[in-house]
PDB file of N, CA, C and O in Angstrom, chain B, residues numbered from 101:
ATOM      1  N   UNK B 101       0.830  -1.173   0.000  1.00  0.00           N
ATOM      2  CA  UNK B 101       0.000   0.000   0.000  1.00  0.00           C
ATOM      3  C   UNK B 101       0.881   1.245   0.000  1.00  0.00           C
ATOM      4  O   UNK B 101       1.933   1.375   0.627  1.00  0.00           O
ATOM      5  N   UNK B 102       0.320   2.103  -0.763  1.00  0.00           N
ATOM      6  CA  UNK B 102       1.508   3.591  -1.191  1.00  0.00           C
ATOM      7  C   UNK B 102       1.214   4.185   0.126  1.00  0.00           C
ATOM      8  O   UNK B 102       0.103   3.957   0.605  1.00  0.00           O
ATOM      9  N   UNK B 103       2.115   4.969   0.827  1.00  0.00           N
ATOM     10  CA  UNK B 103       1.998   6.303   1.731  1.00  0.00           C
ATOM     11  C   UNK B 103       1.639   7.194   0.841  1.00  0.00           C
ATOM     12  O   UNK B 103       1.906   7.197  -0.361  1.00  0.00           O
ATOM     13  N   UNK B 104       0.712   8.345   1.765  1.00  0.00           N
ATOM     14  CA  UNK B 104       0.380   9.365   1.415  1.00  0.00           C
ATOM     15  C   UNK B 104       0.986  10.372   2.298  1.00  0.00           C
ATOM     16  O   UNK B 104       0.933  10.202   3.516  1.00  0.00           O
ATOM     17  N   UNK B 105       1.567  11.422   1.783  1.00  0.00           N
ATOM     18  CA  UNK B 105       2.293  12.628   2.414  1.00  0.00           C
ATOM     19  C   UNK B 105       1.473  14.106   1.914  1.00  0.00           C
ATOM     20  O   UNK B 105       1.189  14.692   0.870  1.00  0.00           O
ATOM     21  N   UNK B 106       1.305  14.272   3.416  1.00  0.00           N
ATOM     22  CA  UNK B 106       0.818  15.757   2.864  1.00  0.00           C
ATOM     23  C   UNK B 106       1.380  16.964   3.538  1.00  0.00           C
ATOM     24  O   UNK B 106       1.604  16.953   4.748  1.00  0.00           O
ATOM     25  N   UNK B 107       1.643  18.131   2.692  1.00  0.00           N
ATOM     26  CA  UNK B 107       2.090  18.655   3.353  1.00  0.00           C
ATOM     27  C   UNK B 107       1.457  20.267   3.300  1.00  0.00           C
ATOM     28  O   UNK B 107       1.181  20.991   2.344  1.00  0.00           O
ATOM     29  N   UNK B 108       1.365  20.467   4.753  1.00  0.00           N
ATOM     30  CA  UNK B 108       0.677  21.794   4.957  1.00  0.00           C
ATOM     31  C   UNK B 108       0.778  23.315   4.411  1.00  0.00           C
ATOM     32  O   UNK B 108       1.971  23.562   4.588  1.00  0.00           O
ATOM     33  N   UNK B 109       0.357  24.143   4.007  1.00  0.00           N
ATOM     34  CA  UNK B 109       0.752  25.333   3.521  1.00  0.00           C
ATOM     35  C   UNK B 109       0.085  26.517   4.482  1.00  0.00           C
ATOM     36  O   UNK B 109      -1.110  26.762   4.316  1.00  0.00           O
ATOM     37  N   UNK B 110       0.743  27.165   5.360  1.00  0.00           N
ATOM     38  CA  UNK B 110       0.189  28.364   5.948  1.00  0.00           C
ATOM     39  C   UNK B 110       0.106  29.084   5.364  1.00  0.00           C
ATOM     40  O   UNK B 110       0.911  29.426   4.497  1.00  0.00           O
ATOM     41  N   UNK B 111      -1.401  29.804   5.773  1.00  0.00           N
ATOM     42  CA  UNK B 111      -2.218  30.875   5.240  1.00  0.00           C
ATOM     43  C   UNK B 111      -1.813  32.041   4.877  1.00  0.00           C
ATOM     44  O   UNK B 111      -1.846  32.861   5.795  1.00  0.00           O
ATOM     45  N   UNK B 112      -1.443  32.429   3.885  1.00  0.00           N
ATOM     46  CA  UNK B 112      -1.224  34.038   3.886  1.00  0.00           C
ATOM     47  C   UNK B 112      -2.436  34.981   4.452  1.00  0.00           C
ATOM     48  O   UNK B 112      -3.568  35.151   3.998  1.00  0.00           O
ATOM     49  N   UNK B 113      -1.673  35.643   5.832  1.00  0.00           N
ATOM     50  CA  UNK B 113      -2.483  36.350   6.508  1.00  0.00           C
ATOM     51  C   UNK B 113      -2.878  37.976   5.793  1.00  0.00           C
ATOM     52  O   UNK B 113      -3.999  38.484   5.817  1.00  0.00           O
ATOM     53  N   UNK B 114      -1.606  38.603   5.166  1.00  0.00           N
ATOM     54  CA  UNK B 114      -1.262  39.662   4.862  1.00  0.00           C
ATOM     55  C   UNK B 114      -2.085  39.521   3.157  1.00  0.00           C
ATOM     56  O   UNK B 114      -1.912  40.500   2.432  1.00  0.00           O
ATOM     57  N   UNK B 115      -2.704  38.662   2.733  1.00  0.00           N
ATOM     58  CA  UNK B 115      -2.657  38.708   0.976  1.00  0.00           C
ATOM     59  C   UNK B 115      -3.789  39.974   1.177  1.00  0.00           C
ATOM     60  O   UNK B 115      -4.651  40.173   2.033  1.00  0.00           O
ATOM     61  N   UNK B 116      -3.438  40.592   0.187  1.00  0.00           N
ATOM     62  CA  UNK B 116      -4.215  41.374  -0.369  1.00  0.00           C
ATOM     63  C   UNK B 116      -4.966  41.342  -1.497  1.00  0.00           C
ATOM     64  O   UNK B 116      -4.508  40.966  -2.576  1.00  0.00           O
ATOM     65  N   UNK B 117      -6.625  41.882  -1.259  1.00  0.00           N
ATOM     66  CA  UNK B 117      -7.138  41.196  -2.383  1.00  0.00           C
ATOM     67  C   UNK B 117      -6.944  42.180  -3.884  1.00  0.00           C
ATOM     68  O   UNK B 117      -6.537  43.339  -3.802  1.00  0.00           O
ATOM     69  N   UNK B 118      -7.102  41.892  -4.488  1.00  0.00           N
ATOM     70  CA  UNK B 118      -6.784  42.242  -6.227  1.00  0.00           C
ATOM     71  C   UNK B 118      -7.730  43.249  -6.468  1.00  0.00           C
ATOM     72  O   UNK B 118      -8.875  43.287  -6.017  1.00  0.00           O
ATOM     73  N   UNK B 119      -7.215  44.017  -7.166  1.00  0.00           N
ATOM     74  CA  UNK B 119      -8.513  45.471  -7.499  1.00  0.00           C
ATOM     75  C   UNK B 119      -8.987  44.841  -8.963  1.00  0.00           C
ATOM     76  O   UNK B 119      -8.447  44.420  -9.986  1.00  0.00           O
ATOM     77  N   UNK B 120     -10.542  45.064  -8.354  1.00  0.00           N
ATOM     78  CA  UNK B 120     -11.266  44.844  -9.499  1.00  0.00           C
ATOM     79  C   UNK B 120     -11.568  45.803 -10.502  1.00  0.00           C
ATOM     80  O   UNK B 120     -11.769  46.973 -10.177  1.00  0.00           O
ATOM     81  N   UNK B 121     -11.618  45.454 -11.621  1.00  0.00           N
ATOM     82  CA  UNK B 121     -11.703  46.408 -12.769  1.00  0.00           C
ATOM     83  C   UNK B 121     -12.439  45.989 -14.078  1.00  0.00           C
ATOM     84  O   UNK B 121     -12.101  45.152 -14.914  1.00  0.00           O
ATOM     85  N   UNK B 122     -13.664  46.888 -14.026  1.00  0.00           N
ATOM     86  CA  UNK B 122     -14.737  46.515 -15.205  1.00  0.00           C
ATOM     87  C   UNK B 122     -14.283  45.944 -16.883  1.00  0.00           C
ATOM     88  O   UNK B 122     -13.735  46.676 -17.707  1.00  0.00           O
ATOM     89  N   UNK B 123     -14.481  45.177 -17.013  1.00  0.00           N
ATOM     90  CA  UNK B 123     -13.881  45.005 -18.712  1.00  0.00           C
ATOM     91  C   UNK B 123     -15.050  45.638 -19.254  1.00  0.00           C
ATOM     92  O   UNK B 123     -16.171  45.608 -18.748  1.00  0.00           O
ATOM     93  N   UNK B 124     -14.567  46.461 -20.781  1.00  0.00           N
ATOM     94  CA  UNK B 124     -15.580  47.428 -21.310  1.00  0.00           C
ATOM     95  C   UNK B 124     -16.165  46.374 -22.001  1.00  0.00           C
ATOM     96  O   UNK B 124     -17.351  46.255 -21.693  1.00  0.00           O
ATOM     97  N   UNK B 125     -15.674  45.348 -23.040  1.00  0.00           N
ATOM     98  CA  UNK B 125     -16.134  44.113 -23.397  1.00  0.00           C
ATOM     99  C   UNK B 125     -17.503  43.582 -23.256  1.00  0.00           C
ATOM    100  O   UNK B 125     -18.431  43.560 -24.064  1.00  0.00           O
ATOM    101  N   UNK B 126     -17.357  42.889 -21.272  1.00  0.00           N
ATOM    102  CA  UNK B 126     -18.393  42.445 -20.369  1.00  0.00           C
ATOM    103  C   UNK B 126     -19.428  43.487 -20.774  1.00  0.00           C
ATOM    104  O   UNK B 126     -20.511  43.240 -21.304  1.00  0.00           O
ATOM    105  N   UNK B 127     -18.955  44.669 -20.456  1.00  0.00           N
ATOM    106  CA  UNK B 127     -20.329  46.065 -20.198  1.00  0.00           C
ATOM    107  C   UNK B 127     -20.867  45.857 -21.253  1.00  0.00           C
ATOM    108  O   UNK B 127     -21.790  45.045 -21.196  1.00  0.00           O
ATOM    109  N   UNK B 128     -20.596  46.381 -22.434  1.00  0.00           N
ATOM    110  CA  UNK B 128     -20.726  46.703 -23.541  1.00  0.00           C
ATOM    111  C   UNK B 128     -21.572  45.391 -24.066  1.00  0.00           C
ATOM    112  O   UNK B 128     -22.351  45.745 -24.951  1.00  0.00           O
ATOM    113  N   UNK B 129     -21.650  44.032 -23.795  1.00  0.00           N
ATOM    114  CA  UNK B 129     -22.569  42.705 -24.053  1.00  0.00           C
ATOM    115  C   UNK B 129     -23.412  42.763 -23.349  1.00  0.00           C
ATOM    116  O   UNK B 129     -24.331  42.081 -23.801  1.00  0.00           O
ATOM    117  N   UNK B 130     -23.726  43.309 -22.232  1.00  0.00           N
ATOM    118  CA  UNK B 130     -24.445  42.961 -21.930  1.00  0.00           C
ATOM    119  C   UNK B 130     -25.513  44.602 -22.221  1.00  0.00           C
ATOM    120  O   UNK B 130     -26.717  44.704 -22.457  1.00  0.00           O
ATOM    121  N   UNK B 131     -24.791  45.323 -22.122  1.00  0.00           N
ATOM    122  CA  UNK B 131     -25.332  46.593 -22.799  1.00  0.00           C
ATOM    123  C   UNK B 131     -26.398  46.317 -24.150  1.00  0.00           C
ATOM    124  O   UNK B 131     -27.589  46.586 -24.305  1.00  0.00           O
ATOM    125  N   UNK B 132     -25.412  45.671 -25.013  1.00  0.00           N
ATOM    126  CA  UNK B 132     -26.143  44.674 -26.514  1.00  0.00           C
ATOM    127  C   UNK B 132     -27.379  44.056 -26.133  1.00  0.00           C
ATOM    128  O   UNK B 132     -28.473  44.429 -26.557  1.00  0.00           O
ATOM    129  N   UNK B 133     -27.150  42.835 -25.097  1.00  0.00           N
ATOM    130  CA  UNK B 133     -28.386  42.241 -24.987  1.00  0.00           C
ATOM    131  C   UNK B 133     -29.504  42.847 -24.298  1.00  0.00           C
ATOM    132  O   UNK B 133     -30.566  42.329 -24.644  1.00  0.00           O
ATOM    133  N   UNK B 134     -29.603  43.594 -23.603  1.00  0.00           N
ATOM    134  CA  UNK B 134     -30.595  44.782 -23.312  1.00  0.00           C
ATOM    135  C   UNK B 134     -31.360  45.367 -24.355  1.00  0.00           C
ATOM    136  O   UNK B 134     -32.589  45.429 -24.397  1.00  0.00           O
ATOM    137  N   UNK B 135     -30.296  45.925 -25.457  1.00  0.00           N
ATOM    138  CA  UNK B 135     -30.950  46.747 -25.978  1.00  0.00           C
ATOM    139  C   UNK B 135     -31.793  45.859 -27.306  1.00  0.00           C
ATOM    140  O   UNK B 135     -32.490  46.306 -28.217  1.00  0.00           O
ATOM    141  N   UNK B 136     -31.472  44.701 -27.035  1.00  0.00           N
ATOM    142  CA  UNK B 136     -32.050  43.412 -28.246  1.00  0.00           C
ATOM    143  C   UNK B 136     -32.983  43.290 -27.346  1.00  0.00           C
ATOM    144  O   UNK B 136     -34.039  43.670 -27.853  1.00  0.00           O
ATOM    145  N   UNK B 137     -33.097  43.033 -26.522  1.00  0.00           N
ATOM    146  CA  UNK B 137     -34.516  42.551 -25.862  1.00  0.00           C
ATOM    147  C   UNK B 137     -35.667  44.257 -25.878  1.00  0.00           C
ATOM    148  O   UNK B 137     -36.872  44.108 -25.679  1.00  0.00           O
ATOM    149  N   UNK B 138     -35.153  45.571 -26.102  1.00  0.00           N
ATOM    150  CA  UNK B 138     -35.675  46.707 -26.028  1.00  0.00           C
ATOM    151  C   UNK B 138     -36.517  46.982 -27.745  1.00  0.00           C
ATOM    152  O   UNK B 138     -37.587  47.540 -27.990  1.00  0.00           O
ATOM    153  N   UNK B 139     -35.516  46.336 -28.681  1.00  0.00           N
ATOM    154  CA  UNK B 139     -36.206  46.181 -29.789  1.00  0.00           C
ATOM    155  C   UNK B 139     -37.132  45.123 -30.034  1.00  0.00           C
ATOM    156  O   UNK B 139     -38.157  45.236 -30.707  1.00  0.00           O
ATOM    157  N   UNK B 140     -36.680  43.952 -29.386  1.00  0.00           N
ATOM    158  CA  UNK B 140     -37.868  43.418 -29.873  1.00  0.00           C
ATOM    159  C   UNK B 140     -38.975  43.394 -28.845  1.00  0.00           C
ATOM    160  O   UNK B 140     -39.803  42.794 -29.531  1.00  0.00           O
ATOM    161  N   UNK B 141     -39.434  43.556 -27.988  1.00  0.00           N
ATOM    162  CA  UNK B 141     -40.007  44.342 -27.510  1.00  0.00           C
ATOM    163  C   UNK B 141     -41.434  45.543 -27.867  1.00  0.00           C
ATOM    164  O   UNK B 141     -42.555  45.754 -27.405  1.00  0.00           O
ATOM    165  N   UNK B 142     -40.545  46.109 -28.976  1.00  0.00           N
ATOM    166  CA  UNK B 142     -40.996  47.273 -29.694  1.00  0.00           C
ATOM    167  C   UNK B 142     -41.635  46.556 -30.971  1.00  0.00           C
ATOM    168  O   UNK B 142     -42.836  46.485 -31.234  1.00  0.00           O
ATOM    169  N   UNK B 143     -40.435  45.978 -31.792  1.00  0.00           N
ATOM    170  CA  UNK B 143     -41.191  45.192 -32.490  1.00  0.00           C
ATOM    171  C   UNK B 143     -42.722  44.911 -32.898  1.00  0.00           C
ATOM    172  O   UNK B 143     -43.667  45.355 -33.550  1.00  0.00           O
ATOM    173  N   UNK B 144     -42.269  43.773 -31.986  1.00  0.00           N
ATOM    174  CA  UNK B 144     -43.643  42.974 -31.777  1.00  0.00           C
ATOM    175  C   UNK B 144     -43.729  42.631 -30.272  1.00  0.00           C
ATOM    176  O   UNK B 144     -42.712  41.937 -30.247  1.00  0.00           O
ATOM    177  N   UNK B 145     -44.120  42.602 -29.165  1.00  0.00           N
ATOM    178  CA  UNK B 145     -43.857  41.946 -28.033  1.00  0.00           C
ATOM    179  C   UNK B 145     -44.571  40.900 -28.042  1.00  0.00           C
ATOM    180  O   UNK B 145     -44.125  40.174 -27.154  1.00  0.00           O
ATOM    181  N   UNK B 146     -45.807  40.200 -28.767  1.00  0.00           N
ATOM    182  CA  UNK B 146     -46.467  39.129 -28.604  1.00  0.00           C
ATOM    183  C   UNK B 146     -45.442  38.126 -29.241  1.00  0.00           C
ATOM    184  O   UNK B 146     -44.746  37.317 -28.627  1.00  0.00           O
ATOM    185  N   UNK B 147     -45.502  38.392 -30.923  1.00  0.00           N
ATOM    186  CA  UNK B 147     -45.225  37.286 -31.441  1.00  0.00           C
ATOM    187  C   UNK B 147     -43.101  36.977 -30.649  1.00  0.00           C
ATOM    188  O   UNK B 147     -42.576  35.864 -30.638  1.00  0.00           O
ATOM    189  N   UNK B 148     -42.530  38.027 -30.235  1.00  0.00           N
ATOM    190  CA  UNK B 148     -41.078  38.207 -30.148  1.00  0.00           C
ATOM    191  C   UNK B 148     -40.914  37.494 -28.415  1.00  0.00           C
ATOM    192  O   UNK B 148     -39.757  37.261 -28.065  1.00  0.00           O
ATOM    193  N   UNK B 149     -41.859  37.229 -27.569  1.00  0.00           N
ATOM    194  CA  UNK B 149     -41.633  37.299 -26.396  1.00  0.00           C
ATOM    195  C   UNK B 149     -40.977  36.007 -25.903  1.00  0.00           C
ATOM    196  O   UNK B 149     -40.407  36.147 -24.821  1.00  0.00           O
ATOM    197  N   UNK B 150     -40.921  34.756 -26.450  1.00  0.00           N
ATOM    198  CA  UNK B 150     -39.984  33.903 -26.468  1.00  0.00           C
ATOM    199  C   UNK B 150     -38.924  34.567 -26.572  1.00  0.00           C
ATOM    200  O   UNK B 150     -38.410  34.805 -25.479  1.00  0.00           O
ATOM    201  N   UNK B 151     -38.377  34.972 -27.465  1.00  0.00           N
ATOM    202  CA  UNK B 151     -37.004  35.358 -27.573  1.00  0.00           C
ATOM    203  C   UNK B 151     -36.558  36.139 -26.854  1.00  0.00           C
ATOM    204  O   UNK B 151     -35.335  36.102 -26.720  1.00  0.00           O
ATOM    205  N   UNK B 152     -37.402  37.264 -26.020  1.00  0.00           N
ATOM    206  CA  UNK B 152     -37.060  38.099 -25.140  1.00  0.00           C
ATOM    207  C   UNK B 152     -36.885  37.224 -23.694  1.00  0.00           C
ATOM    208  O   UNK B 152     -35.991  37.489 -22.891  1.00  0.00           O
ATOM    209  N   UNK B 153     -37.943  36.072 -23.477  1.00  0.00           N
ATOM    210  CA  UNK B 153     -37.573  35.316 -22.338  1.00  0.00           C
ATOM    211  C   UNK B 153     -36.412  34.698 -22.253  1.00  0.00           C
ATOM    212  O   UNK B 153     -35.802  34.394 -21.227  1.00  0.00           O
ATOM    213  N   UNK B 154     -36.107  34.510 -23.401  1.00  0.00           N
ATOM    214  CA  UNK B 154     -34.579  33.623 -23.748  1.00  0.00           C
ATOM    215  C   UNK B 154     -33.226  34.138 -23.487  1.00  0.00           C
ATOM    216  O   UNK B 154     -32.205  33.642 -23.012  1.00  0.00           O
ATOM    217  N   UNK B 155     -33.628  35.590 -24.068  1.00  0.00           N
ATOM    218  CA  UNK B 155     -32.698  36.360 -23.676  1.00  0.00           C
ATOM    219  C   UNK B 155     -32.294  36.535 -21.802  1.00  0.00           C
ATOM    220  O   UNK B 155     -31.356  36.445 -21.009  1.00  0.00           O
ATOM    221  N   UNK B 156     -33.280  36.739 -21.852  1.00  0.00           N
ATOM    222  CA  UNK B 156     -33.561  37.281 -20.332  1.00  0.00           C
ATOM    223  C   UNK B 156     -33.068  36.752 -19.391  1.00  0.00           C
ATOM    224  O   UNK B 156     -32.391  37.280 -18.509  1.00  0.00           O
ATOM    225  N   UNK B 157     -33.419  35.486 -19.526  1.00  0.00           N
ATOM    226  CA  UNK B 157     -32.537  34.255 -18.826  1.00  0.00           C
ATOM    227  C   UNK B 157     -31.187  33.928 -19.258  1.00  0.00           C
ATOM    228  O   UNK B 157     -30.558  33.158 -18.532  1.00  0.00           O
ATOM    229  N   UNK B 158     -30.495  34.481 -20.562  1.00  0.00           N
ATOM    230  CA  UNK B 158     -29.486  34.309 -20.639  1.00  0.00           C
ATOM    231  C   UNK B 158     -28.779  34.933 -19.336  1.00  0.00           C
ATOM    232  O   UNK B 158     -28.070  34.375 -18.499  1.00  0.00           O
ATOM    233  N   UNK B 159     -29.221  36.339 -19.441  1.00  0.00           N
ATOM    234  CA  UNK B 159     -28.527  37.458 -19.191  1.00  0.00           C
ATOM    235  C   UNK B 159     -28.742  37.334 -17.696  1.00  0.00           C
ATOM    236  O   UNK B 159     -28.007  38.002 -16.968  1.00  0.00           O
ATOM    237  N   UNK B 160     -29.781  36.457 -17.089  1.00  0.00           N
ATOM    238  CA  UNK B 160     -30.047  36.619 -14.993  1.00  0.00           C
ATOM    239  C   UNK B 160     -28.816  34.989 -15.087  1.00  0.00           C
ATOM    240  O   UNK B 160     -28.019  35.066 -14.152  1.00  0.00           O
ATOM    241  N   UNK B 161     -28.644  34.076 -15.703  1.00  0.00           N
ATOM    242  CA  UNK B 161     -28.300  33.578 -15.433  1.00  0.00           C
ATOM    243  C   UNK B 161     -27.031  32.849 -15.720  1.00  0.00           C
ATOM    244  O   UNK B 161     -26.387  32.441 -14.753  1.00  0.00           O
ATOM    245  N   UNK B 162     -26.502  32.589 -17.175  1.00  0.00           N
ATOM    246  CA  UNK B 162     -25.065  31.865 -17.753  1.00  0.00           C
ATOM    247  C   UNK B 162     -24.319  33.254 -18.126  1.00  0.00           C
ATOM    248  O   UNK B 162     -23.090  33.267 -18.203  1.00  0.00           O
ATOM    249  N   UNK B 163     -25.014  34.315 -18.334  1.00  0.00           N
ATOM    250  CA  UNK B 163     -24.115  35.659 -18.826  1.00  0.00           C
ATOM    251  C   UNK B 163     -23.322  35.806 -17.359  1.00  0.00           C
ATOM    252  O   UNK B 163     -22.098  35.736 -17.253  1.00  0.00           O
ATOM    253  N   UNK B 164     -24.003  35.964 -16.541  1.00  0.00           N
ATOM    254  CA  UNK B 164     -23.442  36.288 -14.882  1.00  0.00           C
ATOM    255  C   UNK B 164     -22.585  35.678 -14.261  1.00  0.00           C
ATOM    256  O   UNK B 164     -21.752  36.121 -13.470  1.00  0.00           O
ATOM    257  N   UNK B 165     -22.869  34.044 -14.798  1.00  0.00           N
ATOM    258  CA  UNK B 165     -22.166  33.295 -14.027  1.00  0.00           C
ATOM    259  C   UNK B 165     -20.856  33.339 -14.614  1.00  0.00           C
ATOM    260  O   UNK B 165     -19.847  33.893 -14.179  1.00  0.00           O
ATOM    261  N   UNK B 166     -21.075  32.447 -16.022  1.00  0.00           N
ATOM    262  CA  UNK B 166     -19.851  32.214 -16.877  1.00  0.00           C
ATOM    263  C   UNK B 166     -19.184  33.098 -17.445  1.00  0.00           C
ATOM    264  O   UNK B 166     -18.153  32.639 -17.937  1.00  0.00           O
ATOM    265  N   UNK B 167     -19.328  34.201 -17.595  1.00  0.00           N
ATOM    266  CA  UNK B 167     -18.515  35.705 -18.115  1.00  0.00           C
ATOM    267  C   UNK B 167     -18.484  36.539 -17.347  1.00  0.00           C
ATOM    268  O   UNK B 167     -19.376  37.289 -16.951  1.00  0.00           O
ATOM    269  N   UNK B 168     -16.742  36.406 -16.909  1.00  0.00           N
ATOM    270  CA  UNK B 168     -16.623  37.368 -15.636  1.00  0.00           C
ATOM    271  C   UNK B 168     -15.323  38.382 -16.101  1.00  0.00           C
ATOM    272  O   UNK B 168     -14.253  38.043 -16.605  1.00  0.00           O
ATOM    273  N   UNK B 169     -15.897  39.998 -15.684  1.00  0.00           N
ATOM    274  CA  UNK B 169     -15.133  40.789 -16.483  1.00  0.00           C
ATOM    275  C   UNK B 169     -13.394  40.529 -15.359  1.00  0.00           C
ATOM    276  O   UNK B 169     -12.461  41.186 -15.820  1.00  0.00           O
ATOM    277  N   UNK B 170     -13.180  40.028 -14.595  1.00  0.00           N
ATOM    278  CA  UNK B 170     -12.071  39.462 -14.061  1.00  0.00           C
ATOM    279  C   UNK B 170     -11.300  38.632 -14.557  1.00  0.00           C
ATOM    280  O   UNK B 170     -10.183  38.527 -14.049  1.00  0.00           O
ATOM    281  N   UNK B 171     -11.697  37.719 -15.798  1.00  0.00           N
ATOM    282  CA  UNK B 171     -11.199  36.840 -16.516  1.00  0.00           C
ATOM    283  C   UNK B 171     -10.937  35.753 -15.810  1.00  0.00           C
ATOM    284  O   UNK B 171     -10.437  34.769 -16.354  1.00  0.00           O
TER     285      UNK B 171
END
């Protein structure tokens, strides 16, 4: 049977955390998908409102999570 060795790493007490900083990129997409859901909308809102739900949920939920202007 193999040994297992582990070995401990103390905490950096002092780390400092990283300054965050907006990517214009991030803004600017999600800026886009707003203003796609604002046209269609205008459009048509009956026949378009799937696509606006689609959007919508992109944007409360995989835009937020998975695209982070931190990289």
């Amino acid at each position: 049977m193999a040994k297992v060795f582990t070995i401990t790493v103390p905490p950096k007490l002092g780390n400092k955390r990283r300054e965050r900083s907006s990517d214009p990129r991030y803004v600017d997409g999600q800026r886009l998908l707003v203003e796609a859901m604002k046209y269609l909308a205008q459009v048509d809102p009956v026949q378009n409102r799937p696509a606006i739900e689609l959007i919508s949920e992109h944007v409360r939920t995989r835009f937020r999570m998975s695209d982070s202007p931190l990289g």
